[in-house]
Backbone as CSV, one residue per row, in Angstrom:
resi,resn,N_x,N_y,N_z,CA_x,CA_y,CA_z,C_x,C_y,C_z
1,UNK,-13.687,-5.558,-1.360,-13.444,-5.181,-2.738,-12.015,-5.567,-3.110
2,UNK,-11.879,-6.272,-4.143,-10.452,-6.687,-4.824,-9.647,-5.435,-5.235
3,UNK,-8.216,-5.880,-5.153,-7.512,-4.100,-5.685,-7.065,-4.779,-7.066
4,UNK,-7.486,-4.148,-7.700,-7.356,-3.587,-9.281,-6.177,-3.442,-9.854
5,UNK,-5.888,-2.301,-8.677,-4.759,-1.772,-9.715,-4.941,0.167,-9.762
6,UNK,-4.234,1.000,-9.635,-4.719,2.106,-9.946,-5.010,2.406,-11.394
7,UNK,-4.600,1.913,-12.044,-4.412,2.579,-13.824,-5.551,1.679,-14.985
8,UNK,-6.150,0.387,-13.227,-7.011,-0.148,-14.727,-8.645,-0.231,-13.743
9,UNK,-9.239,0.480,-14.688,-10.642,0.597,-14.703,-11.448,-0.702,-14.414
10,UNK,-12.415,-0.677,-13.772,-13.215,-2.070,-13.412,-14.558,-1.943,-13.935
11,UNK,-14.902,-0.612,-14.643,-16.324,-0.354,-14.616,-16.573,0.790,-16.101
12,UNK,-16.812,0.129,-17.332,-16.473,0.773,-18.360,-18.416,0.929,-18.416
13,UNK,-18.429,2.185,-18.899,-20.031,2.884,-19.125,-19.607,2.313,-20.508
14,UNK,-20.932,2.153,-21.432,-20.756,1.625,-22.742,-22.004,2.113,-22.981
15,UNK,-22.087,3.067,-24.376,-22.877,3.958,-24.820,-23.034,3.188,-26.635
16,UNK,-24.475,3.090,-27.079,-24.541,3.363,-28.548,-25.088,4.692,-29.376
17,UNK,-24.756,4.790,-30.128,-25.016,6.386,-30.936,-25.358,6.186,-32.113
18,UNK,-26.399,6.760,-32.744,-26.963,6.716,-34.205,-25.231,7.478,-34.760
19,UNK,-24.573,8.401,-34.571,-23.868,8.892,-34.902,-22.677,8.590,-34.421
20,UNK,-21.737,7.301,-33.922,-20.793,6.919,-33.485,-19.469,7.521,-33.556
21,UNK,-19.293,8.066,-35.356,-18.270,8.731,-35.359,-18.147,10.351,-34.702
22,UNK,-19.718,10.825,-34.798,-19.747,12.695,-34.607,-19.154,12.244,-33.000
23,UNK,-19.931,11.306,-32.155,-19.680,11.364,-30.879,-18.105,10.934,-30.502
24,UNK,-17.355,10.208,-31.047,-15.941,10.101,-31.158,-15.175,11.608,-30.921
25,UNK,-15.499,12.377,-32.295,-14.919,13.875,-32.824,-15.492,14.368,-31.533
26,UNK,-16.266,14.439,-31.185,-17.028,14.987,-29.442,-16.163,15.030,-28.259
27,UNK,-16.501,13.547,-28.015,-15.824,13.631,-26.856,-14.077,13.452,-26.730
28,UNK,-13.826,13.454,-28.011,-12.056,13.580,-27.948,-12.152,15.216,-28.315
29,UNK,-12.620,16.192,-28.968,-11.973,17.674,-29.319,-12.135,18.604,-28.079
30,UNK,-13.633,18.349,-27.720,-14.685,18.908,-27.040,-14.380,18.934,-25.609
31,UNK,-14.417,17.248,-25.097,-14.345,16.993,-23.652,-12.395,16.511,-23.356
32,UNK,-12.052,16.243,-23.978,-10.531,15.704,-23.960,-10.169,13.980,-23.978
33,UNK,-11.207,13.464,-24.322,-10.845,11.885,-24.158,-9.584,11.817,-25.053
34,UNK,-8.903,10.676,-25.609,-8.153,9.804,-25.867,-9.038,8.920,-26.683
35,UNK,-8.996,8.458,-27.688,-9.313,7.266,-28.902,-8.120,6.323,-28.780
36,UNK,-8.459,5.566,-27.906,-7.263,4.439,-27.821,-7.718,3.350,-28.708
37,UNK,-8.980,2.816,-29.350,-9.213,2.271,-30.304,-10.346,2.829,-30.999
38,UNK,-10.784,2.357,-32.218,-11.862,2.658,-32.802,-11.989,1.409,-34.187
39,UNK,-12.823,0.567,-34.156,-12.895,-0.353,-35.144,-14.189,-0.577,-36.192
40,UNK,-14.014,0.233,-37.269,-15.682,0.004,-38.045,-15.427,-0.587,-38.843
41,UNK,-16.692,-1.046,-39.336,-16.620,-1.623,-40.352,-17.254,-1.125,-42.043
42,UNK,-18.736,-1.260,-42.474,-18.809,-0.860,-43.537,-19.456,0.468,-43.530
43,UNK,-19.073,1.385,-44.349,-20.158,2.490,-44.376,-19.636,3.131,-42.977
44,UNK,-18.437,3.189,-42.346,-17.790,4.061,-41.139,-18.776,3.630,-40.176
45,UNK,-19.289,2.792,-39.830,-19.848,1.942,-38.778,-19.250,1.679,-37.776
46,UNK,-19.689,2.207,-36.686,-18.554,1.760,-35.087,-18.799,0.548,-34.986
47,UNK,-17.548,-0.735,-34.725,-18.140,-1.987,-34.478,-17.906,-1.600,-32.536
48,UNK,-16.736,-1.179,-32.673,-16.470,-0.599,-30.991,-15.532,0.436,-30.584
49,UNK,-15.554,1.507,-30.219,-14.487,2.164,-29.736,-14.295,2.172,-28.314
50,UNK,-13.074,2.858,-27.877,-13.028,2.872,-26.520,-12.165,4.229,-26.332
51,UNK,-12.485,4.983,-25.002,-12.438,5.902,-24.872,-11.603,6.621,-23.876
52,UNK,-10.808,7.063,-23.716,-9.866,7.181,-22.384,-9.982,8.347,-21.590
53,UNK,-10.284,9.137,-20.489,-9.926,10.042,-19.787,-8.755,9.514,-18.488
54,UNK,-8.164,10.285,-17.919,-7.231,9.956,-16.938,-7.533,8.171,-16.849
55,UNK,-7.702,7.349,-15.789,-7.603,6.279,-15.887,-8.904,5.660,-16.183
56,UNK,-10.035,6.309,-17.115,-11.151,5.934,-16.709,-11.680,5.496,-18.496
57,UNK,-12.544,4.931,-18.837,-12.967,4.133,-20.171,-14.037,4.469,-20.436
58,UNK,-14.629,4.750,-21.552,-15.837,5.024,-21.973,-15.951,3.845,-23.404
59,UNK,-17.038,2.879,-23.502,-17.058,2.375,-24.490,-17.946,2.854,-25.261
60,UNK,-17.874,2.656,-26.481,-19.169,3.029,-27.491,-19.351,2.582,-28.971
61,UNK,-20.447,2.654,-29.597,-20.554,1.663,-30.644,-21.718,2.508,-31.530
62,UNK,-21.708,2.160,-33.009,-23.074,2.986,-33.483,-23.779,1.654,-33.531
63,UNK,-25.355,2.462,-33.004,-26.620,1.753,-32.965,-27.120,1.073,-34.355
64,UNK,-27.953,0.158,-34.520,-28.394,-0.292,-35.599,-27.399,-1.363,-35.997
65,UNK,-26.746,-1.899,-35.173,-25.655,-2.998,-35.621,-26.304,-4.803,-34.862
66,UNK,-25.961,-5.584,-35.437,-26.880,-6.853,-35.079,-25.671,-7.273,-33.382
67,UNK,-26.890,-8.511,-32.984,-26.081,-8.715,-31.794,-27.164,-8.312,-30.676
68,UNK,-26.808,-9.151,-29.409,-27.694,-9.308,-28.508,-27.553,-7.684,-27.324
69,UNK,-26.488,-6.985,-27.623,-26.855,-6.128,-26.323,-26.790,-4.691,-27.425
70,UNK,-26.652,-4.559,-29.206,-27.305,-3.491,-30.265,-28.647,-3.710,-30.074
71,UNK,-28.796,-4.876,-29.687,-30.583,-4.931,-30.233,-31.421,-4.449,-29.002
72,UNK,-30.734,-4.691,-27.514,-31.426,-4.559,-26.266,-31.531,-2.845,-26.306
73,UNK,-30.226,-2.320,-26.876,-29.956,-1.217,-26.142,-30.519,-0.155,-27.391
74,UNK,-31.278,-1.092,-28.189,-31.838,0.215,-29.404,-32.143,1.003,-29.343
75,UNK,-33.422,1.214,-27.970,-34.464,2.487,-27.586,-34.115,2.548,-26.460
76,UNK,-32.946,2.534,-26.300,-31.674,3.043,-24.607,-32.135,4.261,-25.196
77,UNK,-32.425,5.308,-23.369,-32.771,6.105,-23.131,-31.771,7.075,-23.150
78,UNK,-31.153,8.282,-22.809,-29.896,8.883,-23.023,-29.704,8.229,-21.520
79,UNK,-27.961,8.461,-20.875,-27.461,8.299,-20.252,-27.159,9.265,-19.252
80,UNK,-26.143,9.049,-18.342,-25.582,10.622,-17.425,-24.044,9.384,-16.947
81,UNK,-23.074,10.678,-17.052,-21.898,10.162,-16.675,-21.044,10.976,-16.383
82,UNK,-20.510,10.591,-14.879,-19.394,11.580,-14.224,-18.291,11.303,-14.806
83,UNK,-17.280,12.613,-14.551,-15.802,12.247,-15.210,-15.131,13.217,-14.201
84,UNK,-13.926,12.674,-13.399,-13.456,13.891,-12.625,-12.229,14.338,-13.389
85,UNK,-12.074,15.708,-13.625,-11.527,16.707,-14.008,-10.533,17.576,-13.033
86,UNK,-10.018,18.220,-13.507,-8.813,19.013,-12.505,-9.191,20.440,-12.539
87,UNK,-9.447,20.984,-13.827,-9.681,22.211,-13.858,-11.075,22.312,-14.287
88,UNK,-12.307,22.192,-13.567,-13.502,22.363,-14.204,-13.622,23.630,-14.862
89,UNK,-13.155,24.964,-14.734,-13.027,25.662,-15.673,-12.587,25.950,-16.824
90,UNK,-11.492,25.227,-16.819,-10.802,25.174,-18.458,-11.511,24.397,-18.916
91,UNK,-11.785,23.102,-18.486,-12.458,22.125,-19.376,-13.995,22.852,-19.661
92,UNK,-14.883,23.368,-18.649,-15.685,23.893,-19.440,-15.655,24.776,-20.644
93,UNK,-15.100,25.428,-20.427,-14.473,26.578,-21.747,-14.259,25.824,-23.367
94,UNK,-13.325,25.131,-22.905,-12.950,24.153,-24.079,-14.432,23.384,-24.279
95,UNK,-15.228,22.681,-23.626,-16.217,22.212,-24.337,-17.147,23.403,-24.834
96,UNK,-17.657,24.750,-24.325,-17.776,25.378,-24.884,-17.631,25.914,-25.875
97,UNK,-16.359,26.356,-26.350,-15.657,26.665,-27.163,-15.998,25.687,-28.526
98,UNK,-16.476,24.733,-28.533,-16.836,23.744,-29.488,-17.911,23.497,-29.965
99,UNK,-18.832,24.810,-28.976,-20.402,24.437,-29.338,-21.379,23.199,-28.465
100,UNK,-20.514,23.177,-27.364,-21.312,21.666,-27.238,-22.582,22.357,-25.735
101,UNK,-23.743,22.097,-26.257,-24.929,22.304,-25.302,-24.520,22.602,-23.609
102,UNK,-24.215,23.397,-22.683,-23.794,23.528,-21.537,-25.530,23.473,-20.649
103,UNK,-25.723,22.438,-19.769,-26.890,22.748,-19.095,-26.603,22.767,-17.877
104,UNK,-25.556,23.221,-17.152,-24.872,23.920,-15.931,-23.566,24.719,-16.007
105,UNK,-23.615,26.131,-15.950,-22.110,26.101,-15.965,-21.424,25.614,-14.845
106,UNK,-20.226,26.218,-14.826,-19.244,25.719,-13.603,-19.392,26.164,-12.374
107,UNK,-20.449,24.894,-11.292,-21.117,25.385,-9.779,-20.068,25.045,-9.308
108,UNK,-20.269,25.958,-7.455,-19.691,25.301,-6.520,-20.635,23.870,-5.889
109,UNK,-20.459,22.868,-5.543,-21.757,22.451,-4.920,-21.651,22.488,-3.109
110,UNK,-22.674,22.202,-2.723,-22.460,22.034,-0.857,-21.434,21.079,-0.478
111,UNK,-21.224,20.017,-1.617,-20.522,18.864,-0.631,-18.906,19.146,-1.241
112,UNK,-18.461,19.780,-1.558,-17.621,20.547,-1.792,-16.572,20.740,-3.110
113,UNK,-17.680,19.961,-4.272,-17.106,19.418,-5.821,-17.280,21.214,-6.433
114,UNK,-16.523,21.551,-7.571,-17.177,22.253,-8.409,-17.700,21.480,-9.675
115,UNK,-18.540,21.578,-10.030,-19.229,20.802,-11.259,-19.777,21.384,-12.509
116,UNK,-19.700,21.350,-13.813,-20.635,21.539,-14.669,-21.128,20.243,-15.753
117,UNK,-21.801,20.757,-16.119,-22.622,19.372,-16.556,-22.903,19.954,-18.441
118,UNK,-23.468,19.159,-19.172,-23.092,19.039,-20.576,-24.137,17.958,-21.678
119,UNK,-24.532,18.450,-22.271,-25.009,17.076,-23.482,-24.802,16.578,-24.476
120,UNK,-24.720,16.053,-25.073,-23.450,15.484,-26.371,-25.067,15.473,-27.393
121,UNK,-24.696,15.776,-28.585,-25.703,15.488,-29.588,-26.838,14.860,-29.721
122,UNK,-26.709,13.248,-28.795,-27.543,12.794,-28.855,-28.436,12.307,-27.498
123,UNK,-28.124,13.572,-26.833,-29.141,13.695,-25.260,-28.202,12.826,-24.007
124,UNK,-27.116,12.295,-24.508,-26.930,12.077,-23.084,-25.861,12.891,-22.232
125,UNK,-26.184,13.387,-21.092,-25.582,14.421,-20.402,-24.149,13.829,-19.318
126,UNK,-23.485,14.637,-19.940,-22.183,14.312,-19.164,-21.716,15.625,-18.378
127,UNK,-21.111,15.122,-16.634,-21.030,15.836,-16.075,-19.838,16.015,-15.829
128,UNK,-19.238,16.726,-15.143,-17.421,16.886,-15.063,-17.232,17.735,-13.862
129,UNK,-16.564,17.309,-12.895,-16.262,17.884,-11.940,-15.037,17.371,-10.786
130,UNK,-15.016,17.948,-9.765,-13.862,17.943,-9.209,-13.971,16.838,-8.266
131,UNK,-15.591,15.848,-7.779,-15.857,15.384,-7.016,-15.549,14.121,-6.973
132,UNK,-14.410,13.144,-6.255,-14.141,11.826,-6.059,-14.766,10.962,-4.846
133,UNK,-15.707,9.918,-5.150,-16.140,9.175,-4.179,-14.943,8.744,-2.978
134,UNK,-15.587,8.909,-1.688,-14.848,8.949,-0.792,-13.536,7.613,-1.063
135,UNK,-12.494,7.446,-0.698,-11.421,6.399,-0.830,-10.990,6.538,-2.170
136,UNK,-10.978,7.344,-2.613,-10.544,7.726,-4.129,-10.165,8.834,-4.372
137,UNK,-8.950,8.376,-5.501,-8.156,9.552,-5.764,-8.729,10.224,-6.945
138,UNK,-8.961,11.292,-7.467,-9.014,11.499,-8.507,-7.990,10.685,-9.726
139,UNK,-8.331,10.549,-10.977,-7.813,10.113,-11.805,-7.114,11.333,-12.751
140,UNK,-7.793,12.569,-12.681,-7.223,13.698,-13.504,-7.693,13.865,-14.848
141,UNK,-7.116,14.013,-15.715,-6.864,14.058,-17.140,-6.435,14.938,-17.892
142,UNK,-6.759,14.960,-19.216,-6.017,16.144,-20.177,-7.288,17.161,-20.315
143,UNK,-7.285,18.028,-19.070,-8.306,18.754,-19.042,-8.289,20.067,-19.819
């Protein structure tokens, strides 16, 4: 495996949303991302945003826009996506605190993460926890 770099991501999840902007206001109030860009066009249309937690990227775009991977990903199924966190308790709270669907609270698990897990408006479930694949540091964030 090539080294990167610690601070730059190799592997951006890229999500579309009938609702591009609600999911923006989401996952920046709710979960703590960062809006390091956001570019629409007519009618508040996501052409693309991008999304920051500690060193990690979330892309996303609203659905119904022309182009070869809007059109593939039309009847994309919801998603699931880890994010490691520092304080899985505060951060649950705070997404709580916002209303946002909780479908785990904050477990211990066996392999020794605490985790809770989450669904954003439009079904896809995001999980958050303390657990880093082995050779990895956590990245952290503004939990």
């Amino acid at each position: 495996m090539a080294d990167t770099g610690a601070a730059r991501p190799t592997i951006y999840p890229t999500l579309l949303y009938e609702d591009a902007q609600a999911a923006i206001k989401l996952l920046t109030e709710a979960f703590g991302f960062k809006a390091d860009a956001v570019y629409t066009g007519e009618d508040d249309i996501v052409a693309h945003a991008e999304l920051s937690y500690g060193n990690g990227v979330v892309m996303l775009g609203s659905k119904g826009r022309a182009g070869v991977f809007a059109e593939t990903m039309r009847n994309a199924g919801p998603v699931g996506i880890y994010v490691v966190v520092e304080d899985v308790d505060a951060h649950h709270r705070k997404a709580a605190s916002h209303g946002v669907e909780i479908l785990m609270p904050p477990t211990d698990q066996d392999y020794g993460s605490r985790d809770y897990m989450a669904r954003d408006a439009e079904g896809n479930v995001w999980s958050f926890g303390t657990y880093a694949p082995a050779g990895r540091t956590p990245a952290g964030g503004a939990g």
